[in-house]
C-alpha positions, 0 to 999 in steps of 0.5 A: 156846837156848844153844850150846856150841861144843866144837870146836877152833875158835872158830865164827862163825855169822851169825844170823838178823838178819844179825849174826855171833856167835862162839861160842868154843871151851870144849874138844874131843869127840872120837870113839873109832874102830875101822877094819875094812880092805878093799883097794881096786884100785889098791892103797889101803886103805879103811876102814870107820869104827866110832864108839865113846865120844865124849869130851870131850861134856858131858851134855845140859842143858835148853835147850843145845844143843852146836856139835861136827865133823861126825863127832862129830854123826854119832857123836851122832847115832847114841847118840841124841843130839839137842842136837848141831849141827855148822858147816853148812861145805858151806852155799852161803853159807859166807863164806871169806877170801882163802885159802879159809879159812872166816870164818863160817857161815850157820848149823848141821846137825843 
């Protein structure tokens, strides 16, 4: 299997030999949205978040699988996209620096 990295960032993962790969990044997908409003009671707006086209997303290829956000998985997800993984960010083995910055990630969510 092959992954594409279409984040902005450059994903370091931790494969199953214990070794870190970094998958650079080739370009951006993003997400159109639309947003309904509703007031919240202490005066905030909440919005409700539509997903419309993702863009910047290459077409699915046999044996590639592409490394996106969350948001754009879920979007994805939702258009009946099966080749999208995103960081697993929330991963109790997430490695940070010193700054609490991510390093590397134990692997990907689908």
């Amino acid at each position: 299997m092959m992954y594409l990295n279409y984040t902005p960032h450059d994903i370091k993962v931790v494969n199953i030999d214990g070794n870190t790969e970094t998958f650079e990044s080739l370009g951006v997908a993003r997400v159109d949205a639309t947003f309904g409003v509703s007031y919240f009671d202490g005066g905030f707006f909440e919005y409700e978040q539509n997903y419309g086209k993702i863009n910047g997303l290459p077409k699915s290829k046999i044996g590639v699988k592409y490394i996106v956000s969350a948001v754009v998985l879920n979007a994805a997800k939702k258009k009946g996209r099966t080749d999208c993984v995103a960081p697993a960010t929330g991963h109790k083995e997430v490695k940070r620096n010193d700054k609490g910055h991510i390093v590397s990630v134990p692997g990907f969510v689908k």
